[in-house]
OpenMM code with the backbone's topology and positions (N, CA, C; nanometers):
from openmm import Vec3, app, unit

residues = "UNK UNK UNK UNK UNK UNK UNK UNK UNK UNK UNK UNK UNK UNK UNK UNK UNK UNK UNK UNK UNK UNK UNK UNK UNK UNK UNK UNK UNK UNK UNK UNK UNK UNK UNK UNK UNK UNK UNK UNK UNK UNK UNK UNK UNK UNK UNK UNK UNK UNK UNK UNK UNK UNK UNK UNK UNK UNK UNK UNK UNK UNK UNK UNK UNK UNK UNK UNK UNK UNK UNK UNK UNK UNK UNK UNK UNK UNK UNK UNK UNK UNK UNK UNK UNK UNK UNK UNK UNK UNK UNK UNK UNK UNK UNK UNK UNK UNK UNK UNK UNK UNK UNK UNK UNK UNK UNK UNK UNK UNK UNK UNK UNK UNK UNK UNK UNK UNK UNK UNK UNK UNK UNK UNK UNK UNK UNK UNK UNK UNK UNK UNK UNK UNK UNK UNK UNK UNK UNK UNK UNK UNK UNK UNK UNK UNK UNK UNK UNK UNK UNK UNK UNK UNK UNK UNK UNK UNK".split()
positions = [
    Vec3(-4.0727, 0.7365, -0.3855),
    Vec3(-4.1676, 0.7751, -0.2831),
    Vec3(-4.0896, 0.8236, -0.1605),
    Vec3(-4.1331, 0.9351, -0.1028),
    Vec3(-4.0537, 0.9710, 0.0320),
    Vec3(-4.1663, 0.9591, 0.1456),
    Vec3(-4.1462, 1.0137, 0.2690),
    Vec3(-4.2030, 1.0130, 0.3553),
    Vec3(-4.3892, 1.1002, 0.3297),
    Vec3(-4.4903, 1.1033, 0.3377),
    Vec3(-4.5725, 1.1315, 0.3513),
    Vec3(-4.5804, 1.2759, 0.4691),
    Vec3(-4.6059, 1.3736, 0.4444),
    Vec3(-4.5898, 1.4898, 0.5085),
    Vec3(-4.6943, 1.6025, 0.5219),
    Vec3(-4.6875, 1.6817, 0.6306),
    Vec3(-4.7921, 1.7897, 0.6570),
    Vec3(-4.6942, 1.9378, 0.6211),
    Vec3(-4.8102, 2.0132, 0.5786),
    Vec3(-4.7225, 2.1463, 0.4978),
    Vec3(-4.8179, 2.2657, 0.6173),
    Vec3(-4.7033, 2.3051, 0.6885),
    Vec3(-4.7495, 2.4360, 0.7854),
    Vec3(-4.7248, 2.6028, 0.7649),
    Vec3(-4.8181, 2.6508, 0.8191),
    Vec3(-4.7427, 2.8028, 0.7709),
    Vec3(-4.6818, 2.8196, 0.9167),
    Vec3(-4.5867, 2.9337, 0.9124),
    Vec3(-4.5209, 2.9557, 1.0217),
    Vec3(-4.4455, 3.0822, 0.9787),
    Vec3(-4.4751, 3.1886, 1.0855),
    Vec3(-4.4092, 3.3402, 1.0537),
    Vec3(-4.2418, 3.3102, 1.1602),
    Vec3(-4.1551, 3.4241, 1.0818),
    Vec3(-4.0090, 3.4428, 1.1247),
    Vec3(-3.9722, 3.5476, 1.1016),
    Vec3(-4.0245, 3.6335, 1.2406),
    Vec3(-3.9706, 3.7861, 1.2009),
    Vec3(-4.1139, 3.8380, 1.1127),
    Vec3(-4.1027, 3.8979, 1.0285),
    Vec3(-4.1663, 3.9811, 0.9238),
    Vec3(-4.2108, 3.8833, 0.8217),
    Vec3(-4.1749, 3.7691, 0.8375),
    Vec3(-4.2056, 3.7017, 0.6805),
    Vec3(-4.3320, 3.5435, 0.7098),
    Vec3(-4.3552, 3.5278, 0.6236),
    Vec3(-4.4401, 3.3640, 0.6518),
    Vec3(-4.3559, 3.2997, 0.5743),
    Vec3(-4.3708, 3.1563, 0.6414),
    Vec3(-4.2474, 3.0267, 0.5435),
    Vec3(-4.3492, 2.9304, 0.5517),
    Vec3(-4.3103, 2.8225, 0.5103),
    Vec3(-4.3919, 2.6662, 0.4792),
    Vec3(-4.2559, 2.6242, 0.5021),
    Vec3(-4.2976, 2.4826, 0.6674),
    Vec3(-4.2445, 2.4365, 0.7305),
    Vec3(-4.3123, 2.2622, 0.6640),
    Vec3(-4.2172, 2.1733, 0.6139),
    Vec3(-4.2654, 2.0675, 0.5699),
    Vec3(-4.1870, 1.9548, 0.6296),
    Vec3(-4.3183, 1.8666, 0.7369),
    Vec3(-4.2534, 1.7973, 0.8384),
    Vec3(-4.3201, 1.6015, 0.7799),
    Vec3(-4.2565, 1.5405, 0.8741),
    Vec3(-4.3376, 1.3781, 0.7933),
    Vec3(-4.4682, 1.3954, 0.9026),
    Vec3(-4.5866, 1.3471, 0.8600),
    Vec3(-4.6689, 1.3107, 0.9170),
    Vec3(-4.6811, 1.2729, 1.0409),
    Vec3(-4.7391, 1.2630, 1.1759),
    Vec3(-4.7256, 1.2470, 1.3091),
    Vec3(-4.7530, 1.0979, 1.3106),
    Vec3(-4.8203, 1.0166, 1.2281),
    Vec3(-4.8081, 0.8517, 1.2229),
    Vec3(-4.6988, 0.8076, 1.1859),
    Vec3(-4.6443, 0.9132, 1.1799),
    Vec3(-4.4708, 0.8641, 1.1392),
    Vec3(-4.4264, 0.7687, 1.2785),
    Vec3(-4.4482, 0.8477, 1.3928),
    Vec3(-4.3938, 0.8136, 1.5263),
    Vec3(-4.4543, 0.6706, 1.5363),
    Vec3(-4.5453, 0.6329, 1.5183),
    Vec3(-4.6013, 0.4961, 1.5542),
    Vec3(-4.4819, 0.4044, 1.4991),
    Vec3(-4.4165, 0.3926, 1.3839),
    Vec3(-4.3249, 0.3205, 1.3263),
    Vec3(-4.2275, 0.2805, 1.4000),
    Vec3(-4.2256, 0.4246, 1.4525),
    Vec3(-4.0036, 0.4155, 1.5656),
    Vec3(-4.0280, 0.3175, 1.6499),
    Vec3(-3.9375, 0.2043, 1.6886),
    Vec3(-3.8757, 0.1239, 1.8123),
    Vec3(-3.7881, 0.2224, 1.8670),
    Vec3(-3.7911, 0.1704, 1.9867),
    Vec3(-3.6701, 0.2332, 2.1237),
    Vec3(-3.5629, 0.2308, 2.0421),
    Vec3(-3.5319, 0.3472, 2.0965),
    Vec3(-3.3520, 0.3903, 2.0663),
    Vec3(-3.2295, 0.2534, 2.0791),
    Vec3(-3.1409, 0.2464, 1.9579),
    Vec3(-3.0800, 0.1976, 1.9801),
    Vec3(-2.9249, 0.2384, 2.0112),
    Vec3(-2.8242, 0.1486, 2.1036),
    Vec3(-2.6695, 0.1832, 2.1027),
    Vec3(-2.6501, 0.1700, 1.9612),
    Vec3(-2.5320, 0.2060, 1.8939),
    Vec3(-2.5074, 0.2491, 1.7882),
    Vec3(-2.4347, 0.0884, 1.7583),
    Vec3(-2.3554, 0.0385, 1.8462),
    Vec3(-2.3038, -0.0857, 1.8157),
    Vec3(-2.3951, -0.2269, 1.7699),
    Vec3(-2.4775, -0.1775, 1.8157),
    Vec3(-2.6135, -0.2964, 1.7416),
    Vec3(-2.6826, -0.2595, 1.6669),
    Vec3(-2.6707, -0.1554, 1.5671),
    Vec3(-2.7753, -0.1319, 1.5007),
    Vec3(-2.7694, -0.1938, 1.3143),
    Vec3(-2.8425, -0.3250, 1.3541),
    Vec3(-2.8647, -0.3584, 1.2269),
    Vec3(-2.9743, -0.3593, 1.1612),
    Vec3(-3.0650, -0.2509, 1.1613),
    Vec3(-3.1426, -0.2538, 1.0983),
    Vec3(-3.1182, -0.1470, 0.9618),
    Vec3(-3.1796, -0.2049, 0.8454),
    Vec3(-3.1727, -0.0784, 0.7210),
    Vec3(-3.2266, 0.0444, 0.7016),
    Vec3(-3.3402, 0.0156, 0.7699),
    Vec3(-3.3823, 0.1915, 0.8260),
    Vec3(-3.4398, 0.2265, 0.9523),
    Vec3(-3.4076, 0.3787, 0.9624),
    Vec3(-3.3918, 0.4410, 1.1102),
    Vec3(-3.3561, 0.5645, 1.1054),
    Vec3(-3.4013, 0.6277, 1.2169),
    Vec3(-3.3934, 0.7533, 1.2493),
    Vec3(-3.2854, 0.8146, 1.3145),
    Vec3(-3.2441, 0.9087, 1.2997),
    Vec3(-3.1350, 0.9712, 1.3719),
    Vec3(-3.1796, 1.1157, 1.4065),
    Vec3(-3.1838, 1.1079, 1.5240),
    Vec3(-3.2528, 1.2695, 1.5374),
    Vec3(-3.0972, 1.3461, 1.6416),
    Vec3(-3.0638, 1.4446, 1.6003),
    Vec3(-2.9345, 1.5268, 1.6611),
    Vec3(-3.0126, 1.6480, 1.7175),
    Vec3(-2.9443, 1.6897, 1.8066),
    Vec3(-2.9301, 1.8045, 1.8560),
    Vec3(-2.8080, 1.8890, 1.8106),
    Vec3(-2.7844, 2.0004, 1.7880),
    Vec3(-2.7021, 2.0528, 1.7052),
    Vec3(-2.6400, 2.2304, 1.7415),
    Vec3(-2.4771, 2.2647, 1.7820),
    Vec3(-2.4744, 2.3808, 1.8155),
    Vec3(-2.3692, 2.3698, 1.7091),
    Vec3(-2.3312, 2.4505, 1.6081),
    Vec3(-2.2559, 2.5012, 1.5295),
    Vec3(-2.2422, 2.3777, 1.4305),
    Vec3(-2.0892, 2.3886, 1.3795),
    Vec3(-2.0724, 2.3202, 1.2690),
    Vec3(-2.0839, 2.1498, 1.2960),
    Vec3(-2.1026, 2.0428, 1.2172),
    Vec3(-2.0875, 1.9147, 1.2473),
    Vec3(-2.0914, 1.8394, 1.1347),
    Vec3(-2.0740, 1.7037, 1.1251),
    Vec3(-2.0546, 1.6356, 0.9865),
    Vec3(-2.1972, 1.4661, 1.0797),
    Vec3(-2.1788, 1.4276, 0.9876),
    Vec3(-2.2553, 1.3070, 1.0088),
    Vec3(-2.2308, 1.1863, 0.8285),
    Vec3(-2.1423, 1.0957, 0.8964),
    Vec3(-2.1397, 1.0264, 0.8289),
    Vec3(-2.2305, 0.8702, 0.8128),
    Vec3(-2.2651, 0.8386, 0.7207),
    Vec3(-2.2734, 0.6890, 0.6938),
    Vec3(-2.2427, 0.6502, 0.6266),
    Vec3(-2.1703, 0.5223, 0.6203),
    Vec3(-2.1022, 0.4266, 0.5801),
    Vec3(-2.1384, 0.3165, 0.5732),
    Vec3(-2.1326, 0.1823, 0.4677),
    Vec3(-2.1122, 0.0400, 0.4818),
    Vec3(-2.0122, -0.0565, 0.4844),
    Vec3(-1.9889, -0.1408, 0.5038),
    Vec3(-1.8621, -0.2502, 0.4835),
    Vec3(-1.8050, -0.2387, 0.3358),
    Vec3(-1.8335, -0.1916, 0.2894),
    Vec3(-1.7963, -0.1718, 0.1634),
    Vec3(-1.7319, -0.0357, 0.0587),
    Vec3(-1.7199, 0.0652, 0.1802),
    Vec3(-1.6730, 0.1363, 0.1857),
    Vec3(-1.7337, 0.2787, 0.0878),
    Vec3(-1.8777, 0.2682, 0.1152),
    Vec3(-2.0101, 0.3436, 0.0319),
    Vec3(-2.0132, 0.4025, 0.1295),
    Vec3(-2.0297, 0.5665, 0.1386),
    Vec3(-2.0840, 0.6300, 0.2105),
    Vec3(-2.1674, 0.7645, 0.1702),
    Vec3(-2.1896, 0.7941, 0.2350),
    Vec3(-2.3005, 0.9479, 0.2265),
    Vec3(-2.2689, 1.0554, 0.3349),
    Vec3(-2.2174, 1.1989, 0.2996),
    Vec3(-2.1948, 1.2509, 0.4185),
    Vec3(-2.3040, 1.3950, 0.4149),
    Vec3(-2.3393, 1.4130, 0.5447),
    Vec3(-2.3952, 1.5447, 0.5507),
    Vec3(-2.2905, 1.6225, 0.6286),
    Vec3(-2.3321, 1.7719, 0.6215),
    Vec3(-2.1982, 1.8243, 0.7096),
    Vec3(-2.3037, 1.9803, 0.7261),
    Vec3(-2.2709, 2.0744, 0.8121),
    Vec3(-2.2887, 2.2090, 0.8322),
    Vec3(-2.1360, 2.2978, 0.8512),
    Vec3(-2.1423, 2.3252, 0.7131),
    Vec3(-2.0313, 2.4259, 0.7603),
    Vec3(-2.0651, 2.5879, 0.7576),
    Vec3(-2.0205, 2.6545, 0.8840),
    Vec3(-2.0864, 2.7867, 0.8670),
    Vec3(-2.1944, 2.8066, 0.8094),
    Vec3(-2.2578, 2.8430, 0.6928),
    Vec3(-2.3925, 2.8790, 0.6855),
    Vec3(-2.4865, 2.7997, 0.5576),
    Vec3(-2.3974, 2.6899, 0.5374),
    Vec3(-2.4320, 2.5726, 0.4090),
    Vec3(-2.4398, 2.4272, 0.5006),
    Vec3(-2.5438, 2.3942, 0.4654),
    Vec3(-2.5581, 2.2086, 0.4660),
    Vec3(-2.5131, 2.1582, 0.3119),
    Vec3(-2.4595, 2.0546, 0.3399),
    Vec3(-2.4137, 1.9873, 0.1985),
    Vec3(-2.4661, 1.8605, 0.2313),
    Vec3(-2.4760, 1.7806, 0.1230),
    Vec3(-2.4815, 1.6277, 0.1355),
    Vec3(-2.3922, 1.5875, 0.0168),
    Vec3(-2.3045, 1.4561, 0.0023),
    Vec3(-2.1901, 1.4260, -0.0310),
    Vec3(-2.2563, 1.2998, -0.0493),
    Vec3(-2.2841, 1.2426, -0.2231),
    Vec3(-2.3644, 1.1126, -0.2434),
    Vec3(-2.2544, 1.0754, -0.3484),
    Vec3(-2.1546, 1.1272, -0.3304),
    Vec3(-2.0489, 1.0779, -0.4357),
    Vec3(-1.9856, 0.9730, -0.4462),
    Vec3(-1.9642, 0.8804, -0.3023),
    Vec3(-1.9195, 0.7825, -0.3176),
    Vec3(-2.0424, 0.7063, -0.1826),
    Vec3(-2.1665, 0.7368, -0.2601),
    Vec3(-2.2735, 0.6627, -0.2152),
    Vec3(-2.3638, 0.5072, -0.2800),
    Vec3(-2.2408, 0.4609, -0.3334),
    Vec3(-2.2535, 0.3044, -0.3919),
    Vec3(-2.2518, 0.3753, -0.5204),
    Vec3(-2.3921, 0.2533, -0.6128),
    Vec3(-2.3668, 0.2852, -0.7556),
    Vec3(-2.4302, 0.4407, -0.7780),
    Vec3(-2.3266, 0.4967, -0.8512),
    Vec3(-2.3496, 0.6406, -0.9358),
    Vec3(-2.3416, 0.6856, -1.0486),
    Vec3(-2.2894, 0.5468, -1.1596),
    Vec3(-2.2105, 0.5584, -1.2790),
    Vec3(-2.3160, 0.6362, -1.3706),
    Vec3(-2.4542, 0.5946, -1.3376),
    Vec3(-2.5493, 0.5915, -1.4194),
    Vec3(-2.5765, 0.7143, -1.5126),
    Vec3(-2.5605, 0.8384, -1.4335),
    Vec3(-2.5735, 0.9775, -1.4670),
    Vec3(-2.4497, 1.0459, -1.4661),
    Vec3(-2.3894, 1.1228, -1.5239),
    Vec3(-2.2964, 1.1732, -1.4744),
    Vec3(-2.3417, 1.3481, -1.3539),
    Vec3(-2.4548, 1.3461, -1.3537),
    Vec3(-2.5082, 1.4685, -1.2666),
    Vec3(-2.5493, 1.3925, -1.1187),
    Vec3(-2.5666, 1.2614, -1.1558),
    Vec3(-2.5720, 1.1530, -0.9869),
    Vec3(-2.5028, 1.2194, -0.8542),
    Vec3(-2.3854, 1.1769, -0.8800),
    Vec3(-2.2713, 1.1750, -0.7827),
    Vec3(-2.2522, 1.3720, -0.7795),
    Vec3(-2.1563, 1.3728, -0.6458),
    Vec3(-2.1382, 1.4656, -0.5982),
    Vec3(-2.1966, 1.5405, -0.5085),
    Vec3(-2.1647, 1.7056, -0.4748),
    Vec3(-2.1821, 1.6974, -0.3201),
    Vec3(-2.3395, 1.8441, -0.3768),
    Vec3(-2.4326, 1.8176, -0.3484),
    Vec3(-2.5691, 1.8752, -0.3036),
    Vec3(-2.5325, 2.0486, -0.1949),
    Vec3(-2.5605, 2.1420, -0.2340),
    Vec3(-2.5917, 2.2225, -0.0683),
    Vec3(-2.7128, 2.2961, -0.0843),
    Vec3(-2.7351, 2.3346, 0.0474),
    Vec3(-2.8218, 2.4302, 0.0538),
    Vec3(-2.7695, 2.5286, 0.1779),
    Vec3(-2.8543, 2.6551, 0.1489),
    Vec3(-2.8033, 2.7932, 0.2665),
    Vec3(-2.8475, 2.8033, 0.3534),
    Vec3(-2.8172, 2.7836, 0.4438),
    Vec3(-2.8859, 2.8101, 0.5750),
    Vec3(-2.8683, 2.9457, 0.6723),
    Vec3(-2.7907, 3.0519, 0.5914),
    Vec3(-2.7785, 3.1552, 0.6512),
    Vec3(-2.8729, 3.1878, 0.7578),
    Vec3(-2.9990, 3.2006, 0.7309),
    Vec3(-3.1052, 3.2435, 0.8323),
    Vec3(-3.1917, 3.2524, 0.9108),
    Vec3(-3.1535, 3.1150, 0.9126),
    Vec3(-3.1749, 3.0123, 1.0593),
    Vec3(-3.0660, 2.9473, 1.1626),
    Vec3(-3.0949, 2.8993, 1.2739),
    Vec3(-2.9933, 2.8637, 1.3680),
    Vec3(-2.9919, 2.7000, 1.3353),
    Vec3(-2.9639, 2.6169, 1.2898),
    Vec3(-2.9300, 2.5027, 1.2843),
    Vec3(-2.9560, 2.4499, 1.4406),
    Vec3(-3.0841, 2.3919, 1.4949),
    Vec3(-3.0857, 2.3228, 1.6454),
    Vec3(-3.0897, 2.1735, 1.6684),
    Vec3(-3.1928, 2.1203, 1.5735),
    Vec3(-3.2487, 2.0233, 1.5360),
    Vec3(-3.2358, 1.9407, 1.4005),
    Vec3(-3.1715, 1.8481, 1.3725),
    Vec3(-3.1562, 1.7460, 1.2102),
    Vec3(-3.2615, 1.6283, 1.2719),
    Vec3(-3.3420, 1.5681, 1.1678),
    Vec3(-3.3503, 1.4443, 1.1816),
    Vec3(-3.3445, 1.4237, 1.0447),
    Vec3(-3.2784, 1.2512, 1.0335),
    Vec3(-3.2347, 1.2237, 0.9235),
    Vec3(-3.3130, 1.0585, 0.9107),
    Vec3(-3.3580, 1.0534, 0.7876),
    Vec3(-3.4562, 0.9343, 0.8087),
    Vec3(-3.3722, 0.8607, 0.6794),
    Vec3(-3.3094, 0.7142, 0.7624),
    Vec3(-3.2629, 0.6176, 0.6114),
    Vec3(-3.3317, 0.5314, 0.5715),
    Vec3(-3.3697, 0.4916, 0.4471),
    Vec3(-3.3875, 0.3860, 0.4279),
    Vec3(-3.3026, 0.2994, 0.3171),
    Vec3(-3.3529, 0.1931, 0.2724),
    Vec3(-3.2866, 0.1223, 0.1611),
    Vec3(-3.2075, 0.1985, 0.0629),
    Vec3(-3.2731, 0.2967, 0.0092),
    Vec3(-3.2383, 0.3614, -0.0973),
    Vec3(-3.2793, 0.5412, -0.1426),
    Vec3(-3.3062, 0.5690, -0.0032),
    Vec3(-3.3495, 0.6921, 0.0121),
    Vec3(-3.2842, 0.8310, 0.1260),
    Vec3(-3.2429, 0.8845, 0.1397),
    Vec3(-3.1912, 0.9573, 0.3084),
    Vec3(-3.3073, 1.1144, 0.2873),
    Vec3(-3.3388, 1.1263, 0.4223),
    Vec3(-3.4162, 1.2711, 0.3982),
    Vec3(-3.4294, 1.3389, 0.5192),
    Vec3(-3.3664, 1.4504, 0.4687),
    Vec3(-3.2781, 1.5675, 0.6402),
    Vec3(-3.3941, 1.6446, 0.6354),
    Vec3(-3.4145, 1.6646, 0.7745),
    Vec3(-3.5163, 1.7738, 0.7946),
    Vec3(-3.4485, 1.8505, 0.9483),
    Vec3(-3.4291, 1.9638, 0.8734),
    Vec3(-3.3801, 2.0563, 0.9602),
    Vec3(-3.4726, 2.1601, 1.0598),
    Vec3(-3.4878, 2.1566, 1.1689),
    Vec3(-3.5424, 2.2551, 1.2727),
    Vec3(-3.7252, 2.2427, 1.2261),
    Vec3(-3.7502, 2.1238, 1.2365),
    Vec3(-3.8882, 2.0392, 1.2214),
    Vec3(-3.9994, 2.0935, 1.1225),
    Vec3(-3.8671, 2.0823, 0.9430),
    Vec3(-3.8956, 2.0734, 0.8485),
    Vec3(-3.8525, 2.2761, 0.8058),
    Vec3(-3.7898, 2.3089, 0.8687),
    Vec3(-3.7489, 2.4565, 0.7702),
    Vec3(-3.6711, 2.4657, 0.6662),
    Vec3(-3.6022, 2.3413, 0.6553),
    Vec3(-3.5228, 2.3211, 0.5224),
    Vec3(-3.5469, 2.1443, 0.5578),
    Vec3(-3.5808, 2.1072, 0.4150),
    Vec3(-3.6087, 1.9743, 0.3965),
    Vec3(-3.4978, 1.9472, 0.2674),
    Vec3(-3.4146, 1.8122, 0.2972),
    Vec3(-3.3280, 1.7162, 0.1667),
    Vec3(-3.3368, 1.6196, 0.1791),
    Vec3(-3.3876, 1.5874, 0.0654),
    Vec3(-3.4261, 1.4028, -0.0456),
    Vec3(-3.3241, 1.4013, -0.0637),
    Vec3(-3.2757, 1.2576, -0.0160),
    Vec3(-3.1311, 1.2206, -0.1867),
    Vec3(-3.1974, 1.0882, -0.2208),
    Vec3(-3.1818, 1.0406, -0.2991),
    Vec3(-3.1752, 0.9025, -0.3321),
    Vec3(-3.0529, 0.8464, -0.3545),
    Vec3(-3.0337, 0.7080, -0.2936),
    Vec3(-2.9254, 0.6501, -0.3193),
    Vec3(-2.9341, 0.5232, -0.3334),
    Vec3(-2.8138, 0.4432, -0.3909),
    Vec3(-2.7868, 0.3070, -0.4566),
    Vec3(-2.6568, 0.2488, -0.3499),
    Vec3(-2.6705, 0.1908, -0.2453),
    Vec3(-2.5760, 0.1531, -0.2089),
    Vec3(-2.5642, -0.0378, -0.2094),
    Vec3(-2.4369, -0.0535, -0.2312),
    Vec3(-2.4531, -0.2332, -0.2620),
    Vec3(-2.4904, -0.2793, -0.0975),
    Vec3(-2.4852, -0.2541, -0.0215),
    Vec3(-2.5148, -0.2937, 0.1165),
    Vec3(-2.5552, -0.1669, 0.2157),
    Vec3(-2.6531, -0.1904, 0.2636),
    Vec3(-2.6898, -0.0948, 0.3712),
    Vec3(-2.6430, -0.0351, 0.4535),
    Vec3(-2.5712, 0.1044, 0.4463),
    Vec3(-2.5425, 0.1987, 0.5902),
    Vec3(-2.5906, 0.1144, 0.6823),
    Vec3(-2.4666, 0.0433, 0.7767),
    Vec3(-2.4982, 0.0544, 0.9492),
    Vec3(-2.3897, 0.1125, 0.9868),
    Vec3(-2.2913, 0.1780, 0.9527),
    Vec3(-2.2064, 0.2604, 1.0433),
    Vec3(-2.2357, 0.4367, 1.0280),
    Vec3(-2.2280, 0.4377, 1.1417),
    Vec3(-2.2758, 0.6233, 1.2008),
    Vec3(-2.1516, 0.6951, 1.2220),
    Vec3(-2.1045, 0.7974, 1.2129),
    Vec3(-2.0185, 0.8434, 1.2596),
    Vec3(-2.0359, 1.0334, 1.2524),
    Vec3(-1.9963, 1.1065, 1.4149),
    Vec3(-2.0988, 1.1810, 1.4210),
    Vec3(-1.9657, 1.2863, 1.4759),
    Vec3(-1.9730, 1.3972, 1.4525),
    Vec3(-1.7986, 1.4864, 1.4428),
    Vec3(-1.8545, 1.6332, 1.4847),
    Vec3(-1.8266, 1.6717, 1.5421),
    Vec3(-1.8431, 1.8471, 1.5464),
    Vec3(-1.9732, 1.8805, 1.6373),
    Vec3(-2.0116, 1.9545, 1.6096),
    Vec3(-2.1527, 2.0546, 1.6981),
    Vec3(-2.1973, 1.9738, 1.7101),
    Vec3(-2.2688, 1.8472, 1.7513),
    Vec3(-2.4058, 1.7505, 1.8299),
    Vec3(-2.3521, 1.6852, 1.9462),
    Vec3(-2.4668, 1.7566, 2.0043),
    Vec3(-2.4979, 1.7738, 2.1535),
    Vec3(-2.5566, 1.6686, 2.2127),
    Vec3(-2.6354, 1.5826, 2.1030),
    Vec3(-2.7004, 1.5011, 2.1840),
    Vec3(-2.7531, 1.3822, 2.0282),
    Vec3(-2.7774, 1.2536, 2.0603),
    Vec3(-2.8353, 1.1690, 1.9339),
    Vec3(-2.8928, 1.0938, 1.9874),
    Vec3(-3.0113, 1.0446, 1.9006),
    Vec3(-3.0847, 0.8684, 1.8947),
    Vec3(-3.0798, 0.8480, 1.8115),
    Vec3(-3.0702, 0.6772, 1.7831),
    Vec3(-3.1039, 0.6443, 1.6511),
    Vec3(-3.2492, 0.5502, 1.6821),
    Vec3(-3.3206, 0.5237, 1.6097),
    Vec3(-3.4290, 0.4027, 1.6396),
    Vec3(-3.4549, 0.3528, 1.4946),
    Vec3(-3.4877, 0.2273, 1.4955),
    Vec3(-3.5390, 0.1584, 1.3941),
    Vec3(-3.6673, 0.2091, 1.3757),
    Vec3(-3.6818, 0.1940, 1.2161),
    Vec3(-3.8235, 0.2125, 1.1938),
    Vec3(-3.8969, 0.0808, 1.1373),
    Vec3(-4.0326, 0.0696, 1.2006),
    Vec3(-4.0725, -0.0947, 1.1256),
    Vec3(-4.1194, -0.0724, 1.0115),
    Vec3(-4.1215, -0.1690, 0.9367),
    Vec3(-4.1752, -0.1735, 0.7723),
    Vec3(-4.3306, -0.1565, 0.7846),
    Vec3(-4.3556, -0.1279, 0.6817),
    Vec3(-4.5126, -0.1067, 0.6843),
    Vec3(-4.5407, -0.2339, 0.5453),
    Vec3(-4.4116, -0.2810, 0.5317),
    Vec3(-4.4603, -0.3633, 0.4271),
    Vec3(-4.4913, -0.5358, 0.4712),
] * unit.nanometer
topology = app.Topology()
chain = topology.addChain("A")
for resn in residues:
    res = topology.addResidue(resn, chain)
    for name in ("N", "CA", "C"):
        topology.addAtom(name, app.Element.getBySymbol(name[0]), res)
């Protein structure tokens, strides 16, 4: 299951696209922003501001991580050494997509237990991964083009 979402039309230039964003009851969930040094919760938001290239890592104590990155005109995501992967051999490894023809301004990246999902420039390119990690991402680590970050917890609905 991923986030619950609204599907918009939206013209660019000459063309129409479908912009696919999470639902606006999404926001009711978020707590206040947290410093990055306290953040123990398992899921949460990370919303960036973004001018050129940048990476965004997460990590656990255990040395599981997941990386996104923008290089020049590709987003990748990197679930290769994102805990367990043995299962498939098509699991692991690094995901991209093109972003040639848009400006990269805006990521938000939503984690949870076992899920990550990037939404770029409020849903013009949307990425699911699923993941298996033995302990939960709480380390952030944030490299290149971002200009600006929050993270906030999100509360359970369970």
């Amino acid at each position: 299951m991923t986030l619950p979402r609204s599907l918009n039309l939206y013209q660019r230039e000459d063309k129409y696209w479908i912009r696919s964003e999470p639902v606006k009851e999404i926001e009711s969930l978020l707590e206040p922003s947290e410093e990055l040094e306290s953040l123990t919760d398992s899921t949460f938001l990370i919303q960036l501001e973004t001018v050129g290239d940048f990476k965004v890592t997460l990590a656990n104590d255990l040395a599981e991580e997941v990386v996104l990155t923008l290089i020049n005109d590709t987003l990748t995501f990197d679930r290769s050494q994102s805990g367990r992967t043995d299962f498939d051999p098509s699991f692991p490894g690094i995901h991209r997509a093109g972003v040639e023809d848009m400006e990269v301004a805006d990521v938000k990246i939503f984690v949870d237990l076992s899920s990550i999902e990037v939404f770029v420039n409020n849903g013009e390119l949307v990425m699911t991964k699923i993941v298996f990690p033995s302990t939960p991402y709480q380390s952030i680590l944030f490299d290149g083009g971002i200009t600006a970050s929050t993270i906030q917890p999100i509360k359970s609905v369970w």
